[in-house]
Each structure stands twice: as C-alpha cells, then as structure tokens.
TITIZA-742385 format. One record per residue (C-alpha): residue in three letters; y, x, z. Coordinates in steps of 0.02 Angstrom, whole numbers, plus 50000, padded with zeros to 5 digits. Layout:
% residues N
AlaYXZ/...
END
This chain:
% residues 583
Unk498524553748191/Unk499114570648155/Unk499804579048290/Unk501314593648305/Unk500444604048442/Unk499184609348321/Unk500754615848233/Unk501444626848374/Unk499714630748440/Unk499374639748268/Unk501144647448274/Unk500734654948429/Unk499234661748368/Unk500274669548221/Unk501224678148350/Unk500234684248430/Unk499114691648302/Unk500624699548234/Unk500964707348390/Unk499254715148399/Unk499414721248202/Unk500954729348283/Unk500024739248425/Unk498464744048284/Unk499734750748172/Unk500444761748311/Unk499084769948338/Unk498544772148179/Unk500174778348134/Unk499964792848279/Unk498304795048250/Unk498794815448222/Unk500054815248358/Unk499844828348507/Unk499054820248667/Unk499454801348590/Unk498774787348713/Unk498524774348619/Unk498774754948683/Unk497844738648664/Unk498604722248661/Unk497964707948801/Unk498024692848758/Unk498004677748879/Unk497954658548851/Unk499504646848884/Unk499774634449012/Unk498624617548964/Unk498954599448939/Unk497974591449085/Unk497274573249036/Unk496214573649186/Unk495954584549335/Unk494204577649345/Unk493244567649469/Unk491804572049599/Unk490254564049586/Unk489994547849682/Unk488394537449738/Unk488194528149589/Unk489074539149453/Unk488814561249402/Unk490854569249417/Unk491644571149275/Unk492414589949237/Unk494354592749200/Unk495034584749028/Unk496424597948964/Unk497094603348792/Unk497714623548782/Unk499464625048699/Unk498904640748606/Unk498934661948657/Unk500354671648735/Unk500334693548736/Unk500144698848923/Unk500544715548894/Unk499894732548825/Unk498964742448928/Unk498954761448878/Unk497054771348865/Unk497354787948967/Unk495644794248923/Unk495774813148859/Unk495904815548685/Unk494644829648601/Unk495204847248621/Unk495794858048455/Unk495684877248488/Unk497484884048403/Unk497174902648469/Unk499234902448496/Unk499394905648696/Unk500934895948696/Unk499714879248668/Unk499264872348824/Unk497924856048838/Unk497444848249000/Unk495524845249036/Unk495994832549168/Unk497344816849218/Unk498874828049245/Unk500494829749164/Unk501374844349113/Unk503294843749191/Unk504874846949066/Unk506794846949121/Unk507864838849002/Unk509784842949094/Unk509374837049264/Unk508054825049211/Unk506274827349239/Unk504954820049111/Unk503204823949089/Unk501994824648949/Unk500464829048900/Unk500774837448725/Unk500644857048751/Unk501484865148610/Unk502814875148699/Unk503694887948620/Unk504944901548706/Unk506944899248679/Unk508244912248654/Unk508204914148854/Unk506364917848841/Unk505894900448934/Unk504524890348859/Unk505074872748787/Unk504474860248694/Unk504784855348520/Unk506264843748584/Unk506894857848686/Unk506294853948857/Unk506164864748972/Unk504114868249055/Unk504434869249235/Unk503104877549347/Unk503154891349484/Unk504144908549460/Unk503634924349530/Unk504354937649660/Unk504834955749644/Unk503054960549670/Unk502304946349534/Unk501714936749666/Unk501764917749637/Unk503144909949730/Unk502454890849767/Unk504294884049812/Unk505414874649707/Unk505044871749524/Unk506064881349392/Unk505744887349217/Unk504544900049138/Unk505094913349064/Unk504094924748959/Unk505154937448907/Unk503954946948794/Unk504584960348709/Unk506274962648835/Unk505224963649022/Unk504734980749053/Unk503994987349238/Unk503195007349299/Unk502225006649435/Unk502155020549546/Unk500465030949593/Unk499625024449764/Unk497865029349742/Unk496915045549683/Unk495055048349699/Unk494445063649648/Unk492715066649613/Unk491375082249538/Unk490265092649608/Unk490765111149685/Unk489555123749651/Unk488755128149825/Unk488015143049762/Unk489645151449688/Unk490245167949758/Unk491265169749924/Unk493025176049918/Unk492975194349958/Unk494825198449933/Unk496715192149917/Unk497835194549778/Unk498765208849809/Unk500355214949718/Unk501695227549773/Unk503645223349722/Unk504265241549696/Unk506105247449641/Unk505345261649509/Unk503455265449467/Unk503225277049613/Unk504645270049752/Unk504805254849839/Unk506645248549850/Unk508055258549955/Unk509475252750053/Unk511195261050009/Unk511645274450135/Unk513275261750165/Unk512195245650208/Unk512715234550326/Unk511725235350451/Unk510695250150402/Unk508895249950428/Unk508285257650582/Unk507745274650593/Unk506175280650449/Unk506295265050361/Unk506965263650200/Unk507405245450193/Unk507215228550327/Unk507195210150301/Unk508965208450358/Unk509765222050235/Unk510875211950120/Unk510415212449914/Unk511755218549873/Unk511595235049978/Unk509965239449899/Unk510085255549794/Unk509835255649623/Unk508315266649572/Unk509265273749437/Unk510925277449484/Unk510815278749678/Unk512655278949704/Unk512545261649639/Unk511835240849693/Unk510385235349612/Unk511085218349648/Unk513035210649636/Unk513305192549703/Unk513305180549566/Unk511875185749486/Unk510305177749470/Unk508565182349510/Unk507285173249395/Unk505315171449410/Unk504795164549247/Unk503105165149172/Unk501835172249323/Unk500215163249320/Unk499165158049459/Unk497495157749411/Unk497255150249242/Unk499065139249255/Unk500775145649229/Unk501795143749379/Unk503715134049338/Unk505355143249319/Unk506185145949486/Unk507705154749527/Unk508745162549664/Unk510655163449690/Unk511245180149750/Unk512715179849853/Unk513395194149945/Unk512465187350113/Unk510695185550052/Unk509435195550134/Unk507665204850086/Unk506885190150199/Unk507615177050093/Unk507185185449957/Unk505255185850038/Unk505245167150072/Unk505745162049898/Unk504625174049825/Unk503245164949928/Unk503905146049885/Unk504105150749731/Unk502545158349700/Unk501415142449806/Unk500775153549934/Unk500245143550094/Unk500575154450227/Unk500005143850353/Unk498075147650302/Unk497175162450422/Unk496765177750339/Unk495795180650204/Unk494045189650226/Unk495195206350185/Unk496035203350334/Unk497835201550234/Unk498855185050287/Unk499295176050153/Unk501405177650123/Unk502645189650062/Unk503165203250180/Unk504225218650183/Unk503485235350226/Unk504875244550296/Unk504085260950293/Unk503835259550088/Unk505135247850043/Unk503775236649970/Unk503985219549932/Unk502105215949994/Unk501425198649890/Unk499735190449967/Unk498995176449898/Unk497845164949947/Unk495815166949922/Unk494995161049764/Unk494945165849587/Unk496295148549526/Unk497325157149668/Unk497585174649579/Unk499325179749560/Unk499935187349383/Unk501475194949405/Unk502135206949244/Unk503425218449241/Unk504505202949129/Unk504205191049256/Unk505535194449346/Unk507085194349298/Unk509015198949336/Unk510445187049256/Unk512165189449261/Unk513455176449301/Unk513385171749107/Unk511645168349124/Unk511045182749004/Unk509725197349049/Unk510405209949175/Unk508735219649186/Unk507175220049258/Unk507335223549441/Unk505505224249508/Unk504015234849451/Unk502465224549515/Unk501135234849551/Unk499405226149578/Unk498295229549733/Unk496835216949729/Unk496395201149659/Unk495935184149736/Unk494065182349709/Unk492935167049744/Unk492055150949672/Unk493765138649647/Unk494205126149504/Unk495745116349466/Unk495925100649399/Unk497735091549362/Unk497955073049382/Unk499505063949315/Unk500415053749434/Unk501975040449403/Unk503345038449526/Unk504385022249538/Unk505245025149389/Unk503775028949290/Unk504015047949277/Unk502295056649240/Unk502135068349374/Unk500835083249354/Unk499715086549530/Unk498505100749555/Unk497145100749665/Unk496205116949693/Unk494655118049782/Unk494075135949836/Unk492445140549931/Unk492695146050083/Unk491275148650204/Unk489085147050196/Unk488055143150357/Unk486455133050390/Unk487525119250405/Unk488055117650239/Unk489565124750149/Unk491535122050158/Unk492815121950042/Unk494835123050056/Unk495965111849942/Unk497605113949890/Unk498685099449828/Unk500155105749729/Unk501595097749615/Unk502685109249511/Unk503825094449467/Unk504145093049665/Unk506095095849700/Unk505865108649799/Unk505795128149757/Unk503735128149842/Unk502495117049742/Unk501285116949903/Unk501035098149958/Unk499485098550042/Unk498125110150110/Unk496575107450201/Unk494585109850228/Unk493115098850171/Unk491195099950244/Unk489705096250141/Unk488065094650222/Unk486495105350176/Unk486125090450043/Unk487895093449965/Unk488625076850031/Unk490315076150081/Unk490185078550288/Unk492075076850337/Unk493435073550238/Unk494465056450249/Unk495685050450119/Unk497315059750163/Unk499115055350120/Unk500115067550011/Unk502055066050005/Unk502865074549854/Unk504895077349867/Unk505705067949741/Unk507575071249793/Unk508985068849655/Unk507695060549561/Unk508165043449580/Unk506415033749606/Unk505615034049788/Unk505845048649869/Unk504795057049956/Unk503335050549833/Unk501945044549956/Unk499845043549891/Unk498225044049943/Unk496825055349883/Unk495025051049906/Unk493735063949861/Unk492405050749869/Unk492225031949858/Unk490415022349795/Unk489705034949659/Unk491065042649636/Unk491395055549761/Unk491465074749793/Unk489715084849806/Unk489435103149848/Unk487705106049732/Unk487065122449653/Unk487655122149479/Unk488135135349337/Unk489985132449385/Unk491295119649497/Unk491965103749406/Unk493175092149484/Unk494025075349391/Unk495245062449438/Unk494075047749422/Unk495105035249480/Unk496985034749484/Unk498435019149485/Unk500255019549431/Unk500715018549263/Unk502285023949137/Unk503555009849099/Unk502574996948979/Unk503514983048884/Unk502744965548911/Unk501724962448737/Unk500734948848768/Unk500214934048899/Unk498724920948916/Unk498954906049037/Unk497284904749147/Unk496214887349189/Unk497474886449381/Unk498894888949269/Unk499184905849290/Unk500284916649181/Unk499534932649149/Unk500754946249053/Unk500054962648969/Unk501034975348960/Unk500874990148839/Unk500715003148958/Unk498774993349002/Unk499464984049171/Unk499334965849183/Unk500474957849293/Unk500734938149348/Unk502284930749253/Unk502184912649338/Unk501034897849355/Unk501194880549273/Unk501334866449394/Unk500574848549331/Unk501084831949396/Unk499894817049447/Unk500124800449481/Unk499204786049566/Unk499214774349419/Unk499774785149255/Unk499704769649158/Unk501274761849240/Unk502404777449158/Unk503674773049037/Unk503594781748862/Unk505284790548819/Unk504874794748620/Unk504424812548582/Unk502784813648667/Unk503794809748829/Unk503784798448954/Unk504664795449128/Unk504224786049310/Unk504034770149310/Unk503974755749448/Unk502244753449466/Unk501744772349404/Unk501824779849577/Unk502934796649636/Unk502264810849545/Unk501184822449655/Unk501704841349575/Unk500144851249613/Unk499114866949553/Unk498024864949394/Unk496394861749460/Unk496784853649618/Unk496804835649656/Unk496314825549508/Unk497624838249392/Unk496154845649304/Unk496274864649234/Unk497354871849090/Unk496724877448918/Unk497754891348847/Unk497734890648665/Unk497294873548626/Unk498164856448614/Unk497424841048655/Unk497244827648506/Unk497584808448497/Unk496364799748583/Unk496534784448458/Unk494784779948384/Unk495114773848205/Unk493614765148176/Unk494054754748339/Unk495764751648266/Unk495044745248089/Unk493974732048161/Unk495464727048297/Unk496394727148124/Unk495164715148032/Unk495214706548199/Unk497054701048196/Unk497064698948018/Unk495664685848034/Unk496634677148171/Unk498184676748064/Unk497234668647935/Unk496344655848038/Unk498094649548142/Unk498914650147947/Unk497344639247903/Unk497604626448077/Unk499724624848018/Unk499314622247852/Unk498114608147876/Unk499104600448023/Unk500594599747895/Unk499434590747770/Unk498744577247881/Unk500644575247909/Unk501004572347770/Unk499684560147726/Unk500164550647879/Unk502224550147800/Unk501384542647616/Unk500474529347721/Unk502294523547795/Unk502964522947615/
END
C-alpha cells in the first residue's frame, strides 16, 4: 500500500538539497571576494522508525539485527574552511595578506571585529581603514619610534604631513696624513699697527696713562687711543663698531665677527676678541719659533702682536680691508689697523669640513684640521683642531688635541672624543653634543708617506628635516616610514588576533566577522608569533573557494533534488492508484 512517509522523506530530501544549492552558490558567488572562507553544508540523517531493536542470538537460533525505517535528511550545520586562500602580489603597501591563522583587528565605534581581507586604505586623519571604514588597530610608537606594545589604537601613516631632523651623534673621520710632510718651522705672525711705520698711541689725556716708555697698555680704554692722523684726536668713539670681515685662515675664510665699542673697552678686550675671533687656541705651547700662540700687546711699540697656531691651514690672512670701523649707522668709518705681516704658519696640515644637523635639522659646518707636529723613532704625531663657525659664540675653537701613529702609520692613541658646539639662541639642543672617531674597522686615520695629507668624513648620522614619503609593513608587522631626507623610521606595528577555534566566529557582512560562543577570546599577538603567521605587505589574500569542488557539490545537490522529486512523485502515483481501486 502506498505509504505518506515516502512523501515527507523525499520532501526532506528537497530541503535539504536546496539548502546545500544555497551554500554552493555562496561561494561561487564570492569566489573573487578578498580572504572569502567558504562553507560546506553537513548533512545528517533523522531520527528512525524502530520496528525492532533486534534480538541476540540464542542456542538454537543466529540474532537478528535492528529493523528501522529513516524518516529522511536534516542540515546539521555549515562548517566554514579556514584554509588560506592563494596570495595575489598588488605592489600597493597598503595591502596586507596573512601567511598564517590570524586575524587582522578593525574598530568600528567601540566595537572590535576582525578580518582577514587586507585592503586598507588611509582616511582624512591619516589612519588606515578598510573599505567599510574600520579602523586597523595595532601598536603606536613613542617619541623616539620605538614600538609601544601597550594598548591597541590606530595607525596612522601620515605620509606627506609627518616630518622629523635628527640631530648629529656620530662622526668618524678617516684618510691618511702624510708622515713624510714638512715640520712646522714658524707661526703666523702679523703686527696690528696705527700707520705704516707706528704702532697705536694712547692720547696724552688717557685714563690711566700707560706707564712710563710705553706708548700704549692693555688697560688703556679705545677710546683714548690717538688717532695717527690727527693726534689731537680718538681713533675710536663709543658706539662704533669694529668689524673683522673677510681674513682667511689657511685656505677658508674665517665668519664676520664684530666688536661693540663702548667708552670702557680696553686694548685687552680688544686682544681677546681679536684672538676668538680669529680661532687661535691659545692654550697650545709654543710653536718651534718659540712665539705663544694669542694676541698680545707690545707696550714698547704699540703693536697689536697676532700669533697663530703652527701649520700651513692655520695661516692667518689679514689685509689692510679686513678690518673695519662702523659708525653707529652701520656705514664705513675707516680703516683703523695697518696689518703688517711677520711670518707665516708653515707645516704638513689639511682640512676637511663635515656637515652636521642639530635637533632642528640645521646643517651645521665643522672643521677639523690636522697639523704635523713632531717625528721620532716612535712614529709621528699630529695636532687636530675641531672648529664650527656657526657656533654662537665669537671663537669657532671647539676642540683641540694630539694623535700618535706608530712607526707602521697606525693610529697609536687617540679615543673617540666628545665635541660640544654652543648653540645658544638657536632654539634646538644647546650645547650640541657628538662624537668623533678617527678610526673604526677600515675606516680609520693613518699617518703613511704620501705626495700630500687627505682626511674625509666617512661616516656621519643626523639628517635635515625629511617629510615621510613612503612606508612598507614588514613580515612581524612592522611599519617602516621613509622619509625624504634618506632616514627610515618605525611608524607602528600591526597586531593580529588568534583564536582557539576560528571556525566558531560569527560573520558580520563586509569581509567581517565578530566572537562567537564557541570561537574562543581572541589572543592579540605579534605577526609571527603563536600560530598568527607573518604579514605580506603588498598583497591580498584570495578566496579560498575551489570552483571545480563547488560544480560537482553543485551537480551533487541537483541530482539529489531530482531523485527525492522522483521518490514524491511516484509515492503520489501509487496513491493515487490505491484511491481508483476504492472507486
């Protein structure tokens, strides 16, 4: 007799056939979505009919097994693949793929999602968000770019707008000084005079006069030094100015430098801005002439009496237009000096200039200047002179000191030392602090026999203010920003979530999805630790739906349609026979 439950057993079947043409068309349908997952339909049977549980087997009879009749298919569930989808190379940085089970973390308000689909793009607050606008969360960065590991927040890449200097730490210097050179045999010598043939005179009504046979002292005031040609008269008024401009030292023009006259400046402040201004270390012992290096007054001559220090990039060049009177406007007064020229600094020297950057990012120029100053069977020494003419004060001297080379022409003595530049009223750092090296691994200092002395900054840090340009996100998740002034500096660090059984999350739409109850807490960790797996810059990861897969589960569920349409339809027609046999 025909029987209904073959009626509602095929329905079931329909149903659930349907419901796996559903799933298959899903994925099919996202087959070109970013980081799909796609899903698979379980299907499991319904309870049975029991006729019989069955019987054991007895002495004289075999058991019989269980006599039941299934009531058709019910869906189970879906169960989401979280297999990795292939990886397609974009060349955008802003892409990010995961090569491993984590999660990349988005804010959306105060809610957190997570999702696997990369393509993050920066806002109009420079923070990178998804195509929904989410926000990517990961860890931000301190004043010094180091990663701060704390709380979660956004990344920002503010290319184009974040702009950093970084001041000059490290100098090494490096070149070979030519052992063989010639040894200083003089000091540069000039005489300050008031007229070609006199040194400069005090007035017969200075206060205090000089003492008895001298024509002028260090304590006689400017203004009551006779004028060479009217001697009734000052060669100086307060108000003016006196102005070195243009006197070279060596083979580099010295800076402008002035000094204030005021009606209690003296001949010995006169001296010691003469010698600041003029980078004259007086602190150095005499020369082999036996003149200390300085500016002195002979009281006898009324000289102004200019030494320098030994070495031919030490020579002082001071014309007759290198000094110069102003007025209180500013404008030429005269020429007040007549330098006369004694000697010249001789010996084997070089210079070499090295651009430094303070905080601010202000190129800074630094000389260093390296004379010979002694032979012996132990090898040879040399002097140094570190000096800055964009120090703020009047002398440019920052650092002085001797170096040993062995009869090889190795560097014997000499340590790194620490120069400090004045910076005051500049508004970075001040004083500027760095180190100078004159060796380190290859490149380092020698004292050889060579046609002539060469010296190079080989080696030096700091850098002008840059603009952020560009970034690249490394495999931990680093965020790497280069800057246009050549520094590359840490912007932040993606953080990626795990979780004990990714399969339980819940899918929020747009490539999202959220916790669920049997997904685990997330576990927010570093890209490559845990079971995270490492970050791809410039790449997105593709569906991992396999279509051929999804045709044949197709063909599948359309056969299974068929066949439970085929069970109803002939259930319905032994029906009806049965109803014409009760006509």
């Amino acid at each position: 007799m025909a029987s209904t439950t073959a009626l509602f057993t095929g329905l079931t079947g329909l149903n659930a056939n349907a419901r796996n043409l559903d799933v298959v068309a899903n994925n099919i349908a996202n087959v070109n979505t970013t980081a799909f997952k796609q899903s698979r339909l379980m299907f499991s049977t319904m309870f049975s009919r029991t006729i019989s549980a069955g019987t054991s087997p007895a002495e004289t009879t075999g058991g019989t097994n269980p006599f039941q009749i299934g009531l058709g298919v019910s869906t189970s569930g879906t169960q989401r693949m979280m297999t990795n989808g292939t990886t397609s190379v974009t060349g955008d940085q802003r892409d990010l793929a995961i090569d491993g089970g984590g999660f990349f973390v988005v804010q959306r308000g105060d809610t957190e999602l997570y999702t696997r689909a990369g393509a993050f793009r920066q806002n109009a607050r420079s923070e990178l968000t998804n195509i929904s606008g989410d926000v990517l969360l990961g860890y931000g960065v301190d004043e010094d770019f180091n990663v701060d590991r704390g709380t979660l927040s956004p990344l920002e890449i503010p290319v184009g707008q974040l702009t950093i200097a970084e001041q000059t730490q490290n100098v090494r210097l490096a070149g070979n000084l030519n052992a063989n050179g010639p040894l200083p045999t003089s000091t540069a010598l000039i005489d300050l005079l008031g007229s070609p043939t006199e040194g400069l005179r005090a007035l017969p009504t200075a206060v205090p006069p000089p003492a008895a046979g001298n024509l002028i002292e260090g304590t006689t005031r400017l203004i009551d030094v006779q004028d060479p040609t009217a001697p009734a008269a000052s060669l100086f008024a307060a108000g003016q100015t006196i102005e070195l401009r243009g006197v070279a030292k060596g083979d580099k023009q010295l800076p402008a430098s002035s000094l204030a006259i005021t009606a209690a400046t003296t001949i010995t402040e006169l001296a010691a801005f003469l010698q600041d201004a003029l980078g004259i270390d007086p602190t150095i012992p005499p020369g082999p002439d036996g003149r200390t290096p300085g500016v002195s007054i002979d009281a006898a001559t009324g000289a102004l009496r200019i030494v320098g220090n030994s070495g031919s990039q030490n020579d002082l060049t001071v014309e007759n237009a290198d000094v110069r009177l102003l007025d209180a406007a500013g404008t030429l007064a005269r020429f007040p000096f007549v330098p006369s020229k004694q000697a010249s600094s001789t010996g084997e020297s070089t210079r070499t200039t090295v651009v430094a950057y303070d905080s601010l990012g202000t190129a800074l120029e630094v000389d260093a200047t390296f004379v010979l100053e002694s032979r012996s069977n132990a090898g040879t020494t040399w002097r140094y002179f570190i000096d800055s003419a964009d120090a703020s004060t009047i002398s440019p001297r920052l650092a002085t000191g001797t170096l040993s080379f062995d009869t090889s022409g190795a560097l014997a003595s000499g340590a790194p030392i620490t120069v400090s530049l004045p910076r005051d009223g500049a508004g970075s750092v001040a004083p500027m602090t760095f180190s100078v090296a004159f060796g380190g691994g290859r490149d380092t200092l020698t004292a050889l026999t060579d046609s002539r002395s060469q010296v190079a900054a080989t080696f030096r840090d700091g850098s002008p203010i840059g603009t952020l340009s560009a970034f690249a996100v490394g495999p931990d998740g680093t965020i790497t920003g280069s800057f246009t002034n050549g520094l590359a500096r840490t912007l932040g660090q993606v953080a990626l979530a795990t979780f004990v059984n990714p399969e339980g999350l819940i899918e929020e739409g747009s490539n999202l999805f959220s916790v669920g109850a049997n997904s685990g807490a997330p576990v927010v960790v570093q890209p490559g630790s845990f079971s995270a797996g490492r970050i791809l810059g410039g790449s997105l990861e593709m569906s991992n739906v396999d279509l051929g897969e999804e045709f044949i589960k197709m063909i599948q569920s359309q056969t299974g349609y068929s066949a439970n349409s085929r069970v109803i339809r002939t259930a319905d027609e032994l029906m009806q026979q049965l109803l014409v046999l009760g006509r």
